[in-house]
C-alpha positions in Angstrom: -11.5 -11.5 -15.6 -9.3 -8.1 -17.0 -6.6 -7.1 -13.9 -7.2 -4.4 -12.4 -4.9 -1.5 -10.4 -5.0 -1.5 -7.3 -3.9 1.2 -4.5 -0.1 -0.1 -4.6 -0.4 0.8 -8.8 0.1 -3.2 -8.6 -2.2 -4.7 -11.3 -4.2 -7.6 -9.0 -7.1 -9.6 -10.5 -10.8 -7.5 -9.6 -13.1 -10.1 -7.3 -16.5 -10.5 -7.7 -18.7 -11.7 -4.8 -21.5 -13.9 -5.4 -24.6 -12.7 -5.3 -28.4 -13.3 -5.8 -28.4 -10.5 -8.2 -25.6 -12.3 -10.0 -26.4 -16.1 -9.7 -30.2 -14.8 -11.3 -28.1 -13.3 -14.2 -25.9 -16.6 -15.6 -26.2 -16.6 -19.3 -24.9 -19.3 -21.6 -22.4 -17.4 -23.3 -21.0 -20.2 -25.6 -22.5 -23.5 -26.6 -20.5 -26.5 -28.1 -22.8 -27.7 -30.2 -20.3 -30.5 -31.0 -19.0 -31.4 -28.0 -20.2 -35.5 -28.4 -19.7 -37.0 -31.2 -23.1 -38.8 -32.0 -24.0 -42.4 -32.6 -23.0 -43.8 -36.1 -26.4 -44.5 -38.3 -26.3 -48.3 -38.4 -25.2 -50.0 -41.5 -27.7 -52.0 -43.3 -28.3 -55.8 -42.2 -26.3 -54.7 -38.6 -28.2 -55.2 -35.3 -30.2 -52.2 -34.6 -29.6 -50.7 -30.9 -32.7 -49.8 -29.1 -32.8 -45.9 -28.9 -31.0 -44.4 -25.9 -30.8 -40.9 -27.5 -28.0 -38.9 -27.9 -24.6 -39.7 -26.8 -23.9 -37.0 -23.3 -21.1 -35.8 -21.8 -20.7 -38.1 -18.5 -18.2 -36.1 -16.6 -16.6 -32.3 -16.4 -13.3 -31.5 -14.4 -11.4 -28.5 -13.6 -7.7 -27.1 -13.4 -6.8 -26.0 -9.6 -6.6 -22.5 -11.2 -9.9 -22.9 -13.2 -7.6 -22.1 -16.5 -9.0 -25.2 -18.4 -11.7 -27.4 -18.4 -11.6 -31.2 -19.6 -14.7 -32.8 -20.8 -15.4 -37.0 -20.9 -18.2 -38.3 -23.1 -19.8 -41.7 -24.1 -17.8 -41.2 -27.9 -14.9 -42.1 -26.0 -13.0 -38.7 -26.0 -11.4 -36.5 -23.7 -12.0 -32.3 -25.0 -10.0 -29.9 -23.3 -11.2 -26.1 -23.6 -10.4 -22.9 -22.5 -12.0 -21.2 -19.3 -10.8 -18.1 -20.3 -10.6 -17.9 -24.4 -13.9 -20.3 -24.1 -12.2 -22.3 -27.1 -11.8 -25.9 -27.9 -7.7 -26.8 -27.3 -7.7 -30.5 -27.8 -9.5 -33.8 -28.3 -7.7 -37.0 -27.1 -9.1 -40.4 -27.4 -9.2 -43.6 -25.6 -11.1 -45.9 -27.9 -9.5 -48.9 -26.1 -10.5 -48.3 -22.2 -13.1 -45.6 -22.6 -13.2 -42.5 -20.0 -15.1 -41.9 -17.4 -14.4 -39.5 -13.7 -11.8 -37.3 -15.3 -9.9 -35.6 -12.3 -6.9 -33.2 -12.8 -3.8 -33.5 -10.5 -2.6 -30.6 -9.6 -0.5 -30.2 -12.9 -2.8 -28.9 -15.6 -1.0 -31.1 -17.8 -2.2 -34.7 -16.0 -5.4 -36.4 -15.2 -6.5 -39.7 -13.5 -9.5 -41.0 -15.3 -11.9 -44.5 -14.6 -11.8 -46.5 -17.4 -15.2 -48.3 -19.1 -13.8 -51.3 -21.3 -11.4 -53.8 -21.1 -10.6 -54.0 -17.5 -11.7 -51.7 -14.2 -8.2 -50.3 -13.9 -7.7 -46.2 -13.3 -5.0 -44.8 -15.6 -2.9 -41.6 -15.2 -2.7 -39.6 -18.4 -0.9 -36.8 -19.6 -2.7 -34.5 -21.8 0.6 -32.9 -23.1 1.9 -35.6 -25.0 -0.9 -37.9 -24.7 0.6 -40.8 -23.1 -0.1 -42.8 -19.6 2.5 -42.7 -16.8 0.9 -45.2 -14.6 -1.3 -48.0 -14.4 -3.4 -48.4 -10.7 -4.7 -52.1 -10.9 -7.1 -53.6 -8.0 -10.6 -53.1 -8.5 -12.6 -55.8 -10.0 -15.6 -54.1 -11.0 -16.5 -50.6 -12.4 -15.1 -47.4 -10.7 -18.1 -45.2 -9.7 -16.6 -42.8 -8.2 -13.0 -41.4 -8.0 -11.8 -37.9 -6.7 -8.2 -36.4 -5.9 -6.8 -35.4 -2.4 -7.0 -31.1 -2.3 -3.9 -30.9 -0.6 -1.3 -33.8 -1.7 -0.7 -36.4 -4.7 -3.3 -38.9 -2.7 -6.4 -40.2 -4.5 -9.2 -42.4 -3.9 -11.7 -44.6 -5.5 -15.2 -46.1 -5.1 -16.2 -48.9 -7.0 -19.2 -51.5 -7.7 -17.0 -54.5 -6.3 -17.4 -52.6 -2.8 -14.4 -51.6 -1.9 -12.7 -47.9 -1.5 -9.3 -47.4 -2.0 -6.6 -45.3 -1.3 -3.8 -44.6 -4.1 -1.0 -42.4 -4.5 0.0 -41.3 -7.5 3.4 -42.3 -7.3 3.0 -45.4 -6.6 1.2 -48.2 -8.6 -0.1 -50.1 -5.9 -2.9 -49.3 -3.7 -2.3 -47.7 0.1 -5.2 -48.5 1.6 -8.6 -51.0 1.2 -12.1 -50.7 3.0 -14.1 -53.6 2.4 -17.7 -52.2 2.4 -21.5 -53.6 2.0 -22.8 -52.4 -0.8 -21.3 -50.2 -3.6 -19.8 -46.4 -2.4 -19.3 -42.6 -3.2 -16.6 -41.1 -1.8 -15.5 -37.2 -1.0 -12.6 -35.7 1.0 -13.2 -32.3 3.2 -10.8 -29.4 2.0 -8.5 -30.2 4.6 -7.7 -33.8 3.1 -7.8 -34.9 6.7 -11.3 -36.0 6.5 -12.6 -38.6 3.9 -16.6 -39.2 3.4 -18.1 -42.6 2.0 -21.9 -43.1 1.0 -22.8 -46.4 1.4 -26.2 -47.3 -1.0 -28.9 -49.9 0.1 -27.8 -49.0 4.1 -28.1 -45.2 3.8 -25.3 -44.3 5.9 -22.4 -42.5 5.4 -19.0 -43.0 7.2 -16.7 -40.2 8.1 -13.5 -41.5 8.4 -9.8 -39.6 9.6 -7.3 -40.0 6.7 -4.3 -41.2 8.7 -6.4 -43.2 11.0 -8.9 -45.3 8.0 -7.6 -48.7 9.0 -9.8 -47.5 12.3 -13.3 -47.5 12.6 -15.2 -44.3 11.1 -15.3 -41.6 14.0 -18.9 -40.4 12.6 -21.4 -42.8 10.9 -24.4 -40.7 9.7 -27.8 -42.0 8.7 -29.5 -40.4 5.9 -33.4 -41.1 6.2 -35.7 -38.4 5.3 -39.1 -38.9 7.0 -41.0 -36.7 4.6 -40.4 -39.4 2.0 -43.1 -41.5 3.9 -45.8 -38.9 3.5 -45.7 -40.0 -0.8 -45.3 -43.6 0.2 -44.9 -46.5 2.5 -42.6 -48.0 2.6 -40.6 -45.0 1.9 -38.7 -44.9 -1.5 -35.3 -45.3 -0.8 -32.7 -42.9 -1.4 -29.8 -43.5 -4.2 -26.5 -41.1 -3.1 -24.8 -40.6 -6.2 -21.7 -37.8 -4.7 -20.7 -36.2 -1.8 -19.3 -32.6 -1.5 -18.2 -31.3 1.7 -18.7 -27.2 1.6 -15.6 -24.8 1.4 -15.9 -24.5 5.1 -16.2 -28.2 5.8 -19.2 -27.4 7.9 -22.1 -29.0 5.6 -22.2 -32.2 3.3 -23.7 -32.4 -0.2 -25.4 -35.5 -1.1 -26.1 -35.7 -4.8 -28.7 -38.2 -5.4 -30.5 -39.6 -8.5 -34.1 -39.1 -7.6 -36.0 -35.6 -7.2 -34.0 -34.3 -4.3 -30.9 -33.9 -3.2 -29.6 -32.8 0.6 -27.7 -31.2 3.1 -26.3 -32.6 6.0 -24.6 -30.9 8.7 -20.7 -32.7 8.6 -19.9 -32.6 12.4 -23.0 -34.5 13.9 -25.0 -35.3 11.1 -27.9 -33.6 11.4 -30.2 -33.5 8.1 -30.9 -29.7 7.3 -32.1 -29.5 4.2 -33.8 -30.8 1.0 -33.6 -29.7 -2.1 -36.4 -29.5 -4.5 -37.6 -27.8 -7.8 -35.7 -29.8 -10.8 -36.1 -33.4 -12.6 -34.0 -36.0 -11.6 -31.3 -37.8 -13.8 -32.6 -41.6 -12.6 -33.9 -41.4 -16.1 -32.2 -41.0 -19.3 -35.0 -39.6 -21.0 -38.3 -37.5 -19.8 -40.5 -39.8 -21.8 -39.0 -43.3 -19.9 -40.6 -44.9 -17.3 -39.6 -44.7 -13.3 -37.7 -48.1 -12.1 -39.7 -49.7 -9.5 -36.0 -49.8 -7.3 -34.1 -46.7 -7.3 -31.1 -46.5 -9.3 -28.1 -44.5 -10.7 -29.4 -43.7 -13.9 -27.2 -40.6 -15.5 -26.7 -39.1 -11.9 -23.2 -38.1 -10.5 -22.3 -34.7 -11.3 -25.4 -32.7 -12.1 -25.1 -30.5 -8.7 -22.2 -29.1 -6.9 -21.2 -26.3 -4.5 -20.1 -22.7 -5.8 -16.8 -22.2 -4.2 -17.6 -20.1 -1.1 -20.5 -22.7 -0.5 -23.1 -19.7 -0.5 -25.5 -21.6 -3.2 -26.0 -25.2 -4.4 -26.0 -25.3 -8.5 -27.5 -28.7 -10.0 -29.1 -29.9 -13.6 -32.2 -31.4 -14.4 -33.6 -34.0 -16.7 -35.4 -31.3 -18.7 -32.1 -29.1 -19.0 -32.9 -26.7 -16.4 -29.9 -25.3 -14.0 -31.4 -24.8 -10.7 -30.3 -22.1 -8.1 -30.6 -22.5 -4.5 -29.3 -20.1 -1.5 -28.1 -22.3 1.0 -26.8 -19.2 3.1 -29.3 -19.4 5.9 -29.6 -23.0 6.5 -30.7 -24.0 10.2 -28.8 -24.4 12.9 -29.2 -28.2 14.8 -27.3 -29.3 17.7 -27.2 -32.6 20.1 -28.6 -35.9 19.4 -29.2 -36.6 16.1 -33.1 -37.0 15.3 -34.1 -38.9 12.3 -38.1 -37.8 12.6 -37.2 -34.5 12.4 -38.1 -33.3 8.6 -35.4 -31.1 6.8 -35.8 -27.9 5.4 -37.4 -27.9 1.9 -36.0 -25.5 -0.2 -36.9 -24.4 -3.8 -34.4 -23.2 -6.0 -33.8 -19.2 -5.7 -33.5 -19.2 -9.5 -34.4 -22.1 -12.2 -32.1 -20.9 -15.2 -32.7 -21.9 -19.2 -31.0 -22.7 -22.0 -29.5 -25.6 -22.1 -31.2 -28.9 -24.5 -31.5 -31.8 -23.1 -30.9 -33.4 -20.1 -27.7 -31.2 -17.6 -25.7 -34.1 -16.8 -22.9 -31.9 -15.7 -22.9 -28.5 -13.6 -19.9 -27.3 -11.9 -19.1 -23.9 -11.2 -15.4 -22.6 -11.9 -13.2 -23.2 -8.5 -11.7 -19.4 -9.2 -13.8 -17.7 -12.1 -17.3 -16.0 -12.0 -18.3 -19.0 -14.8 -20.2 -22.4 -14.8 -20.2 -25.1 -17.1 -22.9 -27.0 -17.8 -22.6 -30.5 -19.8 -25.0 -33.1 -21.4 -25.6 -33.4 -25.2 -24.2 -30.3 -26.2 -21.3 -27.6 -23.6 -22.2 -24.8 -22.1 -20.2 -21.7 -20.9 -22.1 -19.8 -18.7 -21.4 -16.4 -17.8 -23.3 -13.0 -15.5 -25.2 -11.4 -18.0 -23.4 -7.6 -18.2 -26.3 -5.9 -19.5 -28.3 -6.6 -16.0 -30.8 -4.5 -14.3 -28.4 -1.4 -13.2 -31.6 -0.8 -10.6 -31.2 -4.1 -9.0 -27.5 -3.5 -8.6 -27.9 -0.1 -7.3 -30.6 -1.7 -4.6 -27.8 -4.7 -3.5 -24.9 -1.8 -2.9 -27.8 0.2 -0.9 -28.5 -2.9 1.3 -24.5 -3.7 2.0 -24.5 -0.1 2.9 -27.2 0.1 5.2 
């Protein structure tokens, strides 16, 4: 955004709040068309694949300053573009692991990144010079999940052998090991004092203290929606796929990879809400069949908080972006009880433009933009030309 003067004649960045009038208005303003590389034809007399479309982004991650985004895709490339310039910088390729779970550090030069061949090992990579500085070896299975500490060089992982673990990215080894049930998701608060792992097949999810994880977890939430046994019984169960804690470390986000997603409340675990209105990403096409057992299908990244937590953004398997205000979300407080249904809330605004499925949606952590990621990139931007009415009626209601 242009800098503006301020009162001091000091030039200082101009703000823009969020606002429904705003978050209504998002506009792809530039489309990679050619952000995947697409499957090879296959040669005559080779095996013929069965369709599974196009290749998709899998995973979108941004600088601490929102400067640059880096895009990971099923062709086996890293893209790094321009938040600002909205231009294609670089394309980097690991052919021999794969990507997957890009993260920056908090150098916009270095990433951690899951890899999908060879071995289950997560790599640290500099996009400079494109080399790896370190190797962290311990997992035995895929890495599902893998996010960066906000406030230090800590990381952790989440993988299909069942374990977390707790890395630092100066040292190889790992710091830390919790030996789970079932295969996790994992999220820190904003603090980094707090750590959140989603447990599939049990439905719970464990809060644990950062300096104290060798300790039991000090919350263990249970995520059962009892709406879901008004459609049927038994109840379908419900596949977590992320976790976001909100700016203000009040409320949990739990992605999942069916038609909803929710909100929990992070201090006692109350269920507040459910959100509805979009397709979800358990399938990899609309025209495939639902799996009698729930499953991750393409889900993991397709919704996310904006950075002041006001609204929830998230993609859809018919390459919608859905809007939902989640400022007024009820208030619960004692005992924790799991017949009483959430709030359903439909999206405030259900936004088009983008083909095929949204696999990615994050909003920028310091820029009035969102990306949007699948088959093709999207840049999306507040459409200048909006209704000067509607903006005329917002500034009349802060007034009054």
């Amino acid at each position: 955004m242009p800098p503006t003067t301020n009162a001091n004649g000091n030039n200082a960045p101009s703000t823009i709040s969020l606002a429904n009038a705003l978050m209504t208005k998002l506009k792809p303003a530039k489309v990679f068309k050619n952000a995947v590389e697409q499957t090879p034809l296959p040669t005559p007399g080779g095996s013929l694949r069965t369709n599974t479309g196009p290749r998709h982004i899998t995973s979108i991650t941004f600088d601490d300053r929102g400067d640059q985004v880096l895009t990971a895709s099923e062709d086996e490339t890293f893209r790094l573009y321009s938040c600002k310039s909205g231009k294609h910088l670089k394309t980097l390729y690991s052919k021999k692991y794969g990507v997957d779970l890009p993260r920056f550090t908090h150098k916009n030069t270095t990433v951690i990144h899951a890899s999908t061949k060879e071995d289950d090992t997560i790599r640290y990579h500099s996009l400079h010079d494109n080399k790896y500085l370190q190797y962290f070896k311990g997992h035995k299975q895929r890495v599902i999940s893998l996010e960066m500490s906000p406030v230090d060089d800590g990381f952790m992982s989440g993988s299909m052998d069942n374990t977390v673990r707790l890395w630092d990215l100066r040292v190889p080894t790992c710091r830390g090991l919790l030996n789970l049930p079932s295969s996790p998701v994992v999220a820190y608060d904003t603090s980094g004092l707090v750590f959140a792992v989603g447990i599939n097949r049990y439905s719970r999810i464990l809060l644990y203290d950062q300096a104290n994880y060798d300790k039991a977890p000090f919350l263990t939430i249970t995520l059962e929606d009892p709406s879901l046994a008004l459609v049927s019984y038994p109840p379908r169960p419900i596949y977590m796929t992320s976790l976001a804690f909100s700016s203000n470390g009040k409320y949990l986000l739990v992605g999942c990879s069916g038609d909803a997603h929710y909100i929990l409340d992070a201090f006692e675990g109350h269920l507040l809400a459910k959100l509805e209105g979009f397709v979800g990403l358990e399938r990899r096409r609309p025209d495939a069949p639902p799996s009698i057992d729930p499953v991750k299908g393409n889900s993991g990244e397709e919704v996310s908080w904006t950075p002041d937590s006001k609204y929830v953004v998230g993609g859809s398997l018919d390459g919608r972006i859905a809007v939902w205000d989640v400022q007024n979300l009820p208030v619960r407080s004692g005992v924790v009880d799991l017949k009483v249904p959430p709030t359903r809330l439909q999206p405030l605004t259900t936004l088009d433009g983008h083909p095929g499925p949204a696999r990615c949606v994050k909003f920028n952590p310091r820029l009035a933009m969102m990306v949007t990621a699948g088959a093709e990139l999207a840049f999306w931007l507040p459409d200048q030309s909006a209704d000067n009415e509607e903006i005329a009626k917002e500034l009349l209601k802060k007034k009054s």
